[in-house]
C-alpha positions as CSV (number, residue, x, y, z in Angstrom):
1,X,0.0,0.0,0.0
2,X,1.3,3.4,-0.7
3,X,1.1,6.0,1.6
4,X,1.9,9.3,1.3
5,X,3.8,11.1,3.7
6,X,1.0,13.2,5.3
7,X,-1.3,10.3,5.9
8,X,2.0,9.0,7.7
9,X,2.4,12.0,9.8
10,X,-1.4,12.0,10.6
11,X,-1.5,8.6,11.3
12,X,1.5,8.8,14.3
13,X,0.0,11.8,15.7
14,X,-3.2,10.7,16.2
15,X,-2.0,9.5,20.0
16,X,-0.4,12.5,20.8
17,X,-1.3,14.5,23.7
18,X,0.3,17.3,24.6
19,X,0.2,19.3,28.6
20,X,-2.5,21.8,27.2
21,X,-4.5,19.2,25.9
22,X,-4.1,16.5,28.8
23,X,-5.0,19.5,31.2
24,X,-8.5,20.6,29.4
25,X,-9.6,16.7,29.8
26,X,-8.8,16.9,33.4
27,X,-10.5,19.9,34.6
28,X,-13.6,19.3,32.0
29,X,-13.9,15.8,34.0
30,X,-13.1,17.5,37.3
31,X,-16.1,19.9,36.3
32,X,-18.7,16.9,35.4
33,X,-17.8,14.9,37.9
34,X,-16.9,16.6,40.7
35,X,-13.8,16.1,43.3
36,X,-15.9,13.6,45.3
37,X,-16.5,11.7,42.7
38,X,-13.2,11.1,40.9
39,X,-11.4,9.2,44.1
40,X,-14.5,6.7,43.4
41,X,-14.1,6.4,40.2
42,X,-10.7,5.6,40.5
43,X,-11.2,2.7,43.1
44,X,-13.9,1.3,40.9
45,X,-11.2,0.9,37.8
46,X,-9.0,-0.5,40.2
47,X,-11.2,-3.0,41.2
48,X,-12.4,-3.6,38.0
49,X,-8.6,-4.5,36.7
50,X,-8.1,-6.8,39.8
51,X,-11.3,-8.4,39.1
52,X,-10.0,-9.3,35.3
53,X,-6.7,-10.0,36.3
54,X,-8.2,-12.6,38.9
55,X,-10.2,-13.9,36.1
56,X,-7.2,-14.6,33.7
57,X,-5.4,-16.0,36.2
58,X,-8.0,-18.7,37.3
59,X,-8.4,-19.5,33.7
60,X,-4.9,-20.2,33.2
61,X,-4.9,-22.4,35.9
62,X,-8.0,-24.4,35.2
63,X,-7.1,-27.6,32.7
64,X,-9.1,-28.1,29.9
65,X,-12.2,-30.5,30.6
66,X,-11.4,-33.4,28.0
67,X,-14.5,-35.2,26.8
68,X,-14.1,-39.1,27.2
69,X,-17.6,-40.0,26.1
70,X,-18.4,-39.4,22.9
71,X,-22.3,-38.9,22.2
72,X,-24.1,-41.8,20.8
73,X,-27.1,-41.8,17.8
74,X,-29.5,-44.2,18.6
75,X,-30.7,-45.2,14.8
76,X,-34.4,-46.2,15.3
């Protein structure tokens, strides 16, 4: 595919965040939400990520149920 070298500059930049910008999302979301609210917030994601990580880890450590019987037709 050919790409030309403003789509390539676009395309890297699209993550970019500079101070300024980083700084508007955090007082708009200090506005909506309020300072109460963002401590909770922030405990809920945490637990959230525990609860996932949890999760992977008892699925790693449970074996794959192998079937031994296989299911019979009955021809009638």
């Amino acid at each position: 595919m050919c790409w030309s070298s403003k789509a390539q500059r676009e395309v890297s930049q699209m993550g970019d965040f500079s101070i300024g910008e980083l700084v508007v999302i955090l007082v708009v979301g200090l506005i909506l939400f309020g300072p109460n609210k963002i401590p909770e917030f922030a405990r809920q994601c945490g637990r959230a990520v525990n609860m996932f990580k949890q999760g992977l880890r008892e699925g790693l450590e449970e074996e794959p149920v192998k079937k031994t019987e296989s299911p019979s037709v009955k021809a009638s």
